[in-house]
Every structure is written in structure tokens, then in C-alpha cells.
C-alpha positions in Angstrom: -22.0 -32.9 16.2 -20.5 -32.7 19.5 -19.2 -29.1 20.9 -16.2 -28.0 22.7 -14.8 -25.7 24.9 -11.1 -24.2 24.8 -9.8 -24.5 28.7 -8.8 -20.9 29.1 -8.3 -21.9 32.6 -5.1 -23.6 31.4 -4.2 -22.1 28.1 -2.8 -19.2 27.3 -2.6 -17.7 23.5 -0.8 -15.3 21.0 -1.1 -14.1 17.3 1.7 -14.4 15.3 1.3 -13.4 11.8 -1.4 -15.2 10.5 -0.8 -18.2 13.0 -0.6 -18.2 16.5 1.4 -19.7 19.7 -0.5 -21.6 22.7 0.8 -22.1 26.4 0.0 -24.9 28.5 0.7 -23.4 32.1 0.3 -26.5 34.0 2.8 -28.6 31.6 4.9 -25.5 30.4 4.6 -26.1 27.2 4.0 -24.3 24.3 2.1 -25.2 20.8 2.4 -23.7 17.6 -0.6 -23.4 15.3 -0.7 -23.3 11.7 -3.3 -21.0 10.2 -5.8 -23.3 9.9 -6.0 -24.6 13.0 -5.6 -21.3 14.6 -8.8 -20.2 12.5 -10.3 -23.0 13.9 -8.9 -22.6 17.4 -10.4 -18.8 17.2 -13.3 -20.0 15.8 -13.8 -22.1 18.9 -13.0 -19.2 21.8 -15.6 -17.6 19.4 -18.1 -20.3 20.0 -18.8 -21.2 17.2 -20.1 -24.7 15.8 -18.0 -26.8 13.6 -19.7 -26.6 11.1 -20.1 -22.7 11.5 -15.7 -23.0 11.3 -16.1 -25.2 8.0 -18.0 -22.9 6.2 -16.3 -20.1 7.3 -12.7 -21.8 6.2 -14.1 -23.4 3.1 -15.4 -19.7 2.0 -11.8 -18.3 2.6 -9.7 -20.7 0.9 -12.1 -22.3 -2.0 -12.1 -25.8 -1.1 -14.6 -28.6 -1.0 -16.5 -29.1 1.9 -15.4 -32.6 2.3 -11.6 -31.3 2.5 -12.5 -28.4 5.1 -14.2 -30.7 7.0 -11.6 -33.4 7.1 -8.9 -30.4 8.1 -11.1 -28.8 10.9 -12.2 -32.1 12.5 -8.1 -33.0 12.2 -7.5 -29.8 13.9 -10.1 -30.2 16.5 -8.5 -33.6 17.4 -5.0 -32.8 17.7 -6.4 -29.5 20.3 -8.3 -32.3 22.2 -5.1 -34.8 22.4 -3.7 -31.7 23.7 -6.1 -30.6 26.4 -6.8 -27.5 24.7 -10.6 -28.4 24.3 -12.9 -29.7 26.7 -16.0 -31.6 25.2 -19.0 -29.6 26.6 
């Protein structure tokens, strides 16, 4: 499964609550995260594998592992439409 990369060079980020804010700096722009993708957004600046993230969110909230993985690989692709990750 392919890895990736938050660009910290670009994007800036907050907690808030249990959810959490992101800033673009070069488009101005900021991004709101629900708390799963900003698990899965931390579990990225963390480095950890997707599938590490799945497990760890499937744990937490009791759900199958097709479901997780459907959510985190949703979440990971709406970061990448938004040049939050970088494929390494």
C-alpha cells in the first residue's frame, strides 16, 4: 500500500476539540477536519502505515475492518486532492 507524506512545508495545523483546522499558506486557505480524518491526518505526521491508522481507528470506535478502511482510504484521498499529502 502506497505511503504518504503530510507537506508540512505548506500546511499548517490546529486542534480543536477532538477535530482539528488545516492552513494552506500558499492558497490561504483553511480546512476543517472531522475526527476521523484528523486521526488519520495525525496518524500520518506520526508516520504511520495505513493500515497501522485502520487498526488503530477500528480499535477506538468498534467497526469492521472493511468500514475503517473504506473511511481512512476516503480520508487519505480527499488530503491528497488537497495537497496535504505527498505520495512518498
Amino acid at each position: 500500500m502506497e505511503t504518504y507524506k503530510v507537506n508540512t512545508e505548506k500546511i499548517m495545523y490546529s486542534p480543536l476539540e477532538d477535530k482539528g483546522v488545516l492552513f494552506d499558506v500558499e492558497k490561504n486557505e483553511y480546512y476543517s477536519l472531522n475526527e476521523t480524518m484528523y486521526k488519520v491526518f495525525l496518524g500520518l505526521i506520526d508516520n504511520k502505515s495505513i493500515e497501522e491508522i485502520i487498526a488503530q481507528i477500528q480499535t477506538e470506535y468498534s467497526i469492521s475492518y472493511d468500514d475503517c478502511k473504506s473511511s481512512v482510504l476516503n480520508a487519505v484521498e480527499t488530503l491528497k486532492n488537497n495537497n496535504v499529502l505527498a505520495s512518498n
